[in-house]
C-alpha positions in Angstrom: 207.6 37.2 86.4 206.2 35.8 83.6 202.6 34.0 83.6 202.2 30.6 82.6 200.4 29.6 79.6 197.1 27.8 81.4 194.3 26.3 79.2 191.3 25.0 80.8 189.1 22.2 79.7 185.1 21.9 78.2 182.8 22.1 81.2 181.2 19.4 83.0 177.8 19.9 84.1 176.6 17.7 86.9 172.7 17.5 87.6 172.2 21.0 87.5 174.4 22.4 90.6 178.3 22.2 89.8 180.4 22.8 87.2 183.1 20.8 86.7 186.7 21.6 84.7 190.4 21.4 85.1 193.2 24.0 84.2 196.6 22.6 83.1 199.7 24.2 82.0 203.4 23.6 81.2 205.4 23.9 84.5 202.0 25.1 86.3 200.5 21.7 86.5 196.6 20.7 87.0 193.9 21.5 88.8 190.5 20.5 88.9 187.4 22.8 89.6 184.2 23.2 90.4 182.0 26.3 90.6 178.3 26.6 91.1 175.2 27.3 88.7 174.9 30.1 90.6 177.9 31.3 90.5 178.3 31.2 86.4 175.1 33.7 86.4 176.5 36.1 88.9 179.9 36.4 88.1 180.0 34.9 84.4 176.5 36.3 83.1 174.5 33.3 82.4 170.4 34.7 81.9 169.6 31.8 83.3 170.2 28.2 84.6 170.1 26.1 81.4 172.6 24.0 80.4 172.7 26.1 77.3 173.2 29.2 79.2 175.8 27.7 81.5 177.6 26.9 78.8 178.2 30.0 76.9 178.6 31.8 80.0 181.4 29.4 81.1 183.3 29.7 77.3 182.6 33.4 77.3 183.8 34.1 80.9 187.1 32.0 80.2 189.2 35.2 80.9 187.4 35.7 84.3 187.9 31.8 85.5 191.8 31.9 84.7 191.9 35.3 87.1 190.2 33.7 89.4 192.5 30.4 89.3 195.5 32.7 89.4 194.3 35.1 92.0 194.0 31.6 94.4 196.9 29.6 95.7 196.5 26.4 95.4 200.4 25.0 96.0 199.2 22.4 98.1 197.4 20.7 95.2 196.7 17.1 96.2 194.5 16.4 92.9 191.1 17.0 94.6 188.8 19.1 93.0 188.9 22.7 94.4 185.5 25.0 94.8 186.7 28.1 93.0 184.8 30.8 94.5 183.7 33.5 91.8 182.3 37.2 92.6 180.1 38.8 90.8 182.6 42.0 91.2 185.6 40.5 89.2 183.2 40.2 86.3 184.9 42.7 83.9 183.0 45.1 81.4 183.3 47.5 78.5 185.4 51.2 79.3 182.5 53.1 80.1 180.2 50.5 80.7 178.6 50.3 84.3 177.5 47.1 85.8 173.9 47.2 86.6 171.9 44.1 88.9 171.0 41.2 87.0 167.8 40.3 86.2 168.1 36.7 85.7 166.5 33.7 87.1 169.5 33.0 88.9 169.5 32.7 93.0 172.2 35.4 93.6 171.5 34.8 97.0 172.5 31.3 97.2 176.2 31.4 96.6 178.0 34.0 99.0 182.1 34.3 98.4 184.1 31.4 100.1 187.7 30.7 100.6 189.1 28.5 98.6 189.1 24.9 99.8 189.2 21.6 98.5 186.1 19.3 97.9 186.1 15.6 97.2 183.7 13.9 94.9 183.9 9.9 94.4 185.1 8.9 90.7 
């Protein structure tokens, strides 16, 4: 079966905590996300939790998010914004290349892996 084509939009970065985007794609449809602070260090590889950081972690770890959407089923789609939960383990690296603990500022703590499930924000 062939995968959709999905493109996912700029982040949103909202006081410091979330992340915001949506994903969108011909006969896939849209989604809106948000993931953590916390969660773009661990499983994206942001050093730290500037907005700077968050950033190029989130445009850098583009491949990682659209796993992560795929890996999820979200069929029930309501247009809520869904909390995508991210692991520091589907963080991909280099053939040969081991994954070693980060030594950011980041809480790794703070964000443990969570089902899926739909959050609602007011507009």
């Amino acid at each position: 079966m062939n995968q959709p084509s999905i493109w996912i939009t700029p982040p949103v970065l909202t006081h410091g905590t979330d992340v915001w985007f949506s994903a969108y794609g011909f006969g896939w449809g849209y989604r809106a996300f948000s993931i953590s602070y916390e969660s773009v260090c661990t499983a994206l590889g942001a050093a730290d939790l500037t907005e700077e950081q968050i950033r190029l972690a989130f445009q850098l770890g583009k491949q990682t998010l659209l796993r992560a959407i795929l890996q999820n089923d979200f069929q029930l789609y309501g247009g809520q914004r869904i909390w995508l939960p991210l692991e520091a383990s589907i963080r991909p690296t280099a053939p040969g290349q081991h994954e070693t603990p980060s030594t950011t500022d980041c809480d790794e703590s703070s964000d443990p892996p969570a089902p899926a499930r739909a959050i609602s924000h007011a507009a």
